[in-house]
C-alpha positions, 0 to 999 in steps of 0.5 A: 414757088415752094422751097423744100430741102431734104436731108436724111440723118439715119432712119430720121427725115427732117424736112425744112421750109422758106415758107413753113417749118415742119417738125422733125418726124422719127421713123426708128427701124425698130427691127435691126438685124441684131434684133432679129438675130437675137428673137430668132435664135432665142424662140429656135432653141427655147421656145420650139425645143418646147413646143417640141417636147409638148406634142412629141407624145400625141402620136407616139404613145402608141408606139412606144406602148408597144415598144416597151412592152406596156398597156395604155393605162400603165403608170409608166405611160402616165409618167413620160407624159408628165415627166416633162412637166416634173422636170419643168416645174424644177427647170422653172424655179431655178431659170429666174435665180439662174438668170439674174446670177449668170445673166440671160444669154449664158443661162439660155446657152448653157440650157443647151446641155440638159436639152442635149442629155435629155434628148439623147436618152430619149433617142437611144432608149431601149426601156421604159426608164431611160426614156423617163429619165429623158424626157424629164431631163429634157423638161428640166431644160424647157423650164428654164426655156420658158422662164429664161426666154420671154424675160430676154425677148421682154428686155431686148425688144423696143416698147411699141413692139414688145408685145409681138416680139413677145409673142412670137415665143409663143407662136414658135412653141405651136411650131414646134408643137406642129412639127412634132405632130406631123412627124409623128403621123402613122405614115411617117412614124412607121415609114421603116417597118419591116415586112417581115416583123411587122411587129418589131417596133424597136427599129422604127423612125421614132429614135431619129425622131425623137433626137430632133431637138439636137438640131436646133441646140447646134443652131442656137450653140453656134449664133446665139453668141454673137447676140448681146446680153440683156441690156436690162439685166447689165444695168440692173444686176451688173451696174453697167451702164457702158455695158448696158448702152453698148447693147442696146446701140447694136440691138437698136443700131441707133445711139440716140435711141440706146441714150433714150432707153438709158435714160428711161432705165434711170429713170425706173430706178429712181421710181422704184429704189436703190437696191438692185434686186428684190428678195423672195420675202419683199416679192410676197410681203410688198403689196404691190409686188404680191398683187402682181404675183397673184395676177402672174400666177393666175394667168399661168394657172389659166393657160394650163388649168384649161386643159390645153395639155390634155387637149394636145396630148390625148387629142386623137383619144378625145376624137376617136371617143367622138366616133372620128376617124383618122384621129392623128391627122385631125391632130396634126391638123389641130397643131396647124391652126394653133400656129395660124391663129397665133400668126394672127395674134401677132399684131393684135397684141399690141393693137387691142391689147393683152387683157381684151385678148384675154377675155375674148379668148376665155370667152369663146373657150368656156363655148368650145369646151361646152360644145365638146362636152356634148360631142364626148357625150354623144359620141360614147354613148348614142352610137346613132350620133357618132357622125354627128358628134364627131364633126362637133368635136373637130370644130369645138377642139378648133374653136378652143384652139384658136382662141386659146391661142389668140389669149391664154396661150400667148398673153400669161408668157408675155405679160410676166416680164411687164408686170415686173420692173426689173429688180423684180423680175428674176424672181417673179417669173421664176415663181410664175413659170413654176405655177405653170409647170405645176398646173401642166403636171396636175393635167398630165398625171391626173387627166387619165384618172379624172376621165377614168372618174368622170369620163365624157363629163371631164371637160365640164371640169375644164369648162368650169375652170376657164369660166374661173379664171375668166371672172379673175382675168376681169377682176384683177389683170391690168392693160398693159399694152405699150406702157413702160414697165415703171408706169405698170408698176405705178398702176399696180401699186394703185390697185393693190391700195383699193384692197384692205390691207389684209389682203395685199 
């Protein structure tokens, strides 16, 4: 008979044989609790404090049009939706400086205090400005969440599941795009009118609604410290070694595998230089580090530049054009699929990768947005279509959503901290979230004066883009599903040689 010994070592089987011996088998608990602690609060107090502050206006423009005293096409208007966006672009090109100078977890906590300022302007606003000042504030604060944010999920996460930690920031960002959605519905928004002044918006739920935010800065306040520092950043920036091996044994909760990770760190330094950290001039005069900011840049450019911040901002205008009815529902409905379809995305990531995601995804958005050109067209002009028209537009806008959200909504956040080694990284991301905030501004400031220019053609515009950015995600963007930084580095400095050299 067959002698077999069992012996747990850990999270390790050995198995051993009189008759055959098998080889050691790892099975790593890739998620520890500090882990999980870590991705919780980082993506609770950055990326749904953004998702927030993205839809927080949908269903509320009405109100506080109202409340203020202005008319939908006043300028004011046009500034609260895109004062988020002109605080970001700031907030974005200082969190990669910001971060590689104080380190990720502080500049994460400290955040806190513009998100704080920002929400409480907004909260107690009595006039138009106060609440201005506000939301730019707090888009200051969602500028360094998404610059500062998916650059701690990169470094903190294992390889094999870097790319679902990296999602799950945007899967938190449609959370809190949801949540804002719902709890600005007609019915919850208005819950507290008083029948006898109907028309007295200056008492209404909105300013409990729109401090909200306060809740998840006190959550993130009270345990993001007792999550380590980016292990990436201590060795890299600090030149700590212990420190570094220090956190990354409680990330993993394994000393072998922190040694490993170590060893790997080591080893990409060795590949690329001595130096600890890359200046602005090498990051736009070295070839490869251009490359791989073109490509980063470009795939911000097609996130925003496919008009999902029209989409989820004036979507109860775009229904009603299409002639439907309950249009704040239907968003809110919208802000649902967007969480589902990111949910999904999930594992897909990291099993059909970053690059086919991304093409599928743009694929069947030039689809959705061609269908949703139509449903416009009909839906103003053919009043014998409007019903018609009307379920088109929901199912083109739910088309595009779920496609979006399984390829330029969560890739471009992702890939930014996998395209650069980390000598690099801090600044490079700071220029791509920047792009993206900048490309979130032009929609926002400009979508009221494009349709008021080109009115139900105005998605065509949008179509043409993201057929654009198409052709580009095919001609430039790498795979990089589970390979280590350094490799994707290696890659790219491959690509950049097969361009004449006055182009990189």
């Amino acid at each position: 008979n067959e002698y077999k010994s069992y012996l747990r070592m850990g999270d390790s089987l050995v198995v051993s044989s009189d008759t055959e011996r098998e080889p050691l088998v790892e099975k790593t608990r890739v998620w520890t609790v500090t882990l999980v602690l870590s991705t919780v609060m980082t993506v609770l107090g950055c990326s749904f404090q953004f998702g927030f502050q993205t839809g927080a206006l949908a269903n509320t423009k009405e109100v506080l049009e109202k409340t203020f005293h202005l008319n939908d096409t006043s300028i004011e208007i046009s500034v609260m939706v895109s004062g988020m966006a002109i605080g970001g672009i700031f907030g974005g090109l200082l969190a990669g400086f910001a971060a590689d100078l104080i380190g990720r977890k502080r500049c994460i906590l400290l955040n806190n205090i513009p998100m704080t300022i920002g929400t409480v302007l907004m909260a107690i606003a009595h006039d138009q400005y106060s609440f201005i000042v506000g939301r730019i504030i707090a888009g200051f604060a969602c500028g360094v969440s998404t610059g500062v944010g998916p650059m701690y999920l990169s470094e903190i996460s294992p390889v094999k599941i870097k790319g679902a930690v990296g999602v799950l920031h945007q899967f938190l960002i449609t959370l809190g795009i949801l949540v804002a959605f719902i709890f600005s519905l007609d019915a919850v928004i208005h819950a507290n009118i008083d029948p006898a002044h109907p028309t007295d918006y200056n008492h209404k739920l909105w300013h409990v609604y729109f401090g909200i935010p306060i809740i998840f800065v006190v959550v993130q306040v009270v345990l993001l410290p007792f999550c380590p520092e980016s292990p990436s950043w201590l060795y890299f920036k600090k030149e700590r070694e212990d420190l570094a091996k220090k956190a990354l044994t409680k990330l993993r909760n394994d000393e072998e595998e922190a040694d490993r990770e170590i060893s790997t760190m080591i080893e990409e330094r060795t590949h690329t230089s001595d130096r600890t950290m890359v200046s602005y001039k090498e990051l736009f005069t070295t070839p490869h580090l251009l490359l791989g900011l073109v490509i980063g840049v470009g795939l911000q450019g097609a996130q925003q530049l496919s008009g999902i911040v029209a989409i989820l901002n004036y979507a109860p205008q775009i229904f009603k054009t299409a002639g439907v009815s309950n249009s704040d529902v239907v968003t809110a409905i919208t802000g649902g699929i967007n969480v589902l379809m990111t949910f999904i995305s999930i594992p897909l990531i990291d099993r059909l990768g970053r690059r086919t995601l991304m093409i599928i995804g743009q694929i069947f958005m030039v689809i959705a947005y061609v269908g949703l050109s139509l449903a416009q067209s009909f839906g103003s002009n053919n009043q014998d279509h409007m019903t018609w028209s009307g379920y088109l537009s929901i199912i083109t806008v739910f088309l595009f959503i779920i496609f979006f959200a399984i390829g330029p909504g969560a890739i471009p956040w992702l890939i930014i901290g996998e395209l650069f080694t980390a000598e690099a990284r801090g600044k490079a991301s700071s220029i791509c979230v920047g792009a993206n905030w900048l490309g979130q501004l032009l929609v926002a400031l400009f979508y009221e004066s494009i349709w008021d220019g080109l009115g139900t053609n105005t998605f065509w515009l949008f179509t043409s883009f993201v057929a654009f950015f198409l052709i580009f995600t095919v001609l430039f963007v790498p795979e990089t599903k589970k390979k280590p930084v350094d490799q994707i580095s290696r890659e790219i400095q491959d690509q950049a040689r097969k361009f004449p050299p006055f182009v990189f």
